[in-house]
C-alpha positions as CSV (number, residue, x, y, z in Angstrom):
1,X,-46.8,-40.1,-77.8
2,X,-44.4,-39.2,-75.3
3,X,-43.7,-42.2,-72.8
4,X,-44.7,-40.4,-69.5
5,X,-48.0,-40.1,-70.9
6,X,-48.2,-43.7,-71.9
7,X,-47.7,-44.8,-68.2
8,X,-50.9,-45.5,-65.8
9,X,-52.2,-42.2,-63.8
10,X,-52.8,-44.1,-60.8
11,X,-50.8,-45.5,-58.4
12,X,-50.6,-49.8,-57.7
13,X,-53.5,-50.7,-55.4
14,X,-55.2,-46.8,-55.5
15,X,-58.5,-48.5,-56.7
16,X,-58.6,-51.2,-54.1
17,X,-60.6,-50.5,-51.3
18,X,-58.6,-50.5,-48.0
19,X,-60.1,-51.6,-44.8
20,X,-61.1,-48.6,-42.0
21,X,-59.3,-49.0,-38.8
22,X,-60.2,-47.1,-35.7
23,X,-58.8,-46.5,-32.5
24,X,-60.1,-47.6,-29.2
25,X,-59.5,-45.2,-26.9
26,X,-60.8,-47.6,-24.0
27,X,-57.4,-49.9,-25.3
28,X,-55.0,-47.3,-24.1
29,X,-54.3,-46.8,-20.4
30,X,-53.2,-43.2,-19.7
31,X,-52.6,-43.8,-16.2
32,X,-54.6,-40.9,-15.2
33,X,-57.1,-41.2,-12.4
34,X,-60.5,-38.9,-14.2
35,X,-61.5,-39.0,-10.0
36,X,-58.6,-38.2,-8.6
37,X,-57.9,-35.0,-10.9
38,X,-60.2,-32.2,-9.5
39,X,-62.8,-29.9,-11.1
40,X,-63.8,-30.7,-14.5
41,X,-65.2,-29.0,-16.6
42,X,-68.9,-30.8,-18.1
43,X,-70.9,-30.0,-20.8
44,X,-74.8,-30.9,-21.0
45,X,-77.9,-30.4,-22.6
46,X,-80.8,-29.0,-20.6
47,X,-84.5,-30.0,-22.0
48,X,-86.7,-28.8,-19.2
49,X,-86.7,-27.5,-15.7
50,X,-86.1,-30.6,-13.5
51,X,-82.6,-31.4,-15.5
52,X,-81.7,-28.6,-13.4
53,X,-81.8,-31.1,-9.9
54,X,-79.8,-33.2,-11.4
55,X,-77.0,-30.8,-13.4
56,X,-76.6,-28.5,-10.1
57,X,-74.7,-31.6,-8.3
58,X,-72.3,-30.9,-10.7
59,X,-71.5,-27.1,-9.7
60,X,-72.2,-28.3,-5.7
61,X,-69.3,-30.6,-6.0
62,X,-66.7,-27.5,-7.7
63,X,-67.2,-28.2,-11.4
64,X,-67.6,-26.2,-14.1
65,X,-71.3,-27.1,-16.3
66,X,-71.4,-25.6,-19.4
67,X,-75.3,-25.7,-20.7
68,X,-76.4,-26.2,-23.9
69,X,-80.2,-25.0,-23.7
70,X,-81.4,-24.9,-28.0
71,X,-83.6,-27.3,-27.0
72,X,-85.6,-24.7,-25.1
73,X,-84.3,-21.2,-26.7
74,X,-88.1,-20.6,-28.1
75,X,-89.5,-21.1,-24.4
76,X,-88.9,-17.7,-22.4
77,X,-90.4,-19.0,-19.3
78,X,-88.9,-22.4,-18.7
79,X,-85.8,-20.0,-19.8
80,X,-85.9,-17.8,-17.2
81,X,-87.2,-20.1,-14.6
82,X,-83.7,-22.0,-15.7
83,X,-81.7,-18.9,-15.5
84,X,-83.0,-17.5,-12.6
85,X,-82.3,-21.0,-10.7
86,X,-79.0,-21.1,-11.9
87,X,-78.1,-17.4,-10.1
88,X,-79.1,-19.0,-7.1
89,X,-77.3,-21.7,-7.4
90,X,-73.8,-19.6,-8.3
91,X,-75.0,-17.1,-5.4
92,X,-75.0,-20.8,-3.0
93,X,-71.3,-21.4,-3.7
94,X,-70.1,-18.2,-4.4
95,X,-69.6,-19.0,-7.9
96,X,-70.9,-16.8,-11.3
97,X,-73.2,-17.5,-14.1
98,X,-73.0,-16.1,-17.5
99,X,-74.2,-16.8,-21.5
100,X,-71.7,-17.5,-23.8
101,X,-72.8,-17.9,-27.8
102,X,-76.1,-17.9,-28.5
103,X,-77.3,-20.8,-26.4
104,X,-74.9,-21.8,-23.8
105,X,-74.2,-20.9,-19.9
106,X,-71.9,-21.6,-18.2
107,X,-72.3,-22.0,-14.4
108,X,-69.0,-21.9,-12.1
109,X,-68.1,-23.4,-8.5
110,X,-66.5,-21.2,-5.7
111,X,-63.8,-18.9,-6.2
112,X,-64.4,-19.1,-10.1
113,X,-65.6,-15.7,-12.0
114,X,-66.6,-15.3,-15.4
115,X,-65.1,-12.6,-17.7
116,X,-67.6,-10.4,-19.4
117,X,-64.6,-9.0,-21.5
118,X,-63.8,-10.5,-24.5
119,X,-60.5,-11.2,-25.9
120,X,-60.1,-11.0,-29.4
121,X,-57.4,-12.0,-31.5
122,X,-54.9,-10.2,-33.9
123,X,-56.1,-9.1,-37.1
């Protein structure tokens, strides 16, 4: 038998289990002030019609809220109660509302339009 065949297939200490480590992000100081750094962009979930009091502060104070509404996709009236709120609420600051995917909107402060174009990539 030739002698590279004769010589283990696994490396020293493959079979040992090796601890996990993670990293804390809260450990590292970036020296960047999330206050002091303008609009931000927020993601949410939206469950029922009163979220909407709370996730319009958001918009009100120039951020972009990007909704996540699956929970409610299969009720059309809460939906368009939602949706119709939300036009008033980009109308208020002179911002824009639009869907993106299947069941997100995305809700924009002053100054800020959504493009109904979209770009695709090369093929």
């Amino acid at each position: 038998m030739p002698s590279f065949l004769k010589r283990r297939l696994k490396p020293e200490g493959f079979g040992t289990p090796q601890p996990r480590k993670y990293i804390d992000l809260n450990e590292y100081d970036t020296g960047v002030d999330i206050t002091a750094t303008g609009p931000m962009v927020r993601v949410a979930e939206i469950y029922r019609y009163e979220d909407l009091r709370h996730l319009s502060d958001f918009v009100y104070n120039g951020d972009v809220l990007i909704l996540d509404y699956t929970s409610i996709a299969n009720d059309d009236l809460t939906l368009r109660r939602i949706i119709s709120e939300l036009k008033s609420i980009a109308k208020d600051v002179n911002g824009d509302v639009a869907g993106i995917g299947k069941n997100f909107l995305m809700v924009t402060p002053t100054g800020m339009k959504i493009s109904r174009k979209k770009i695709r990539g090369t093929e």
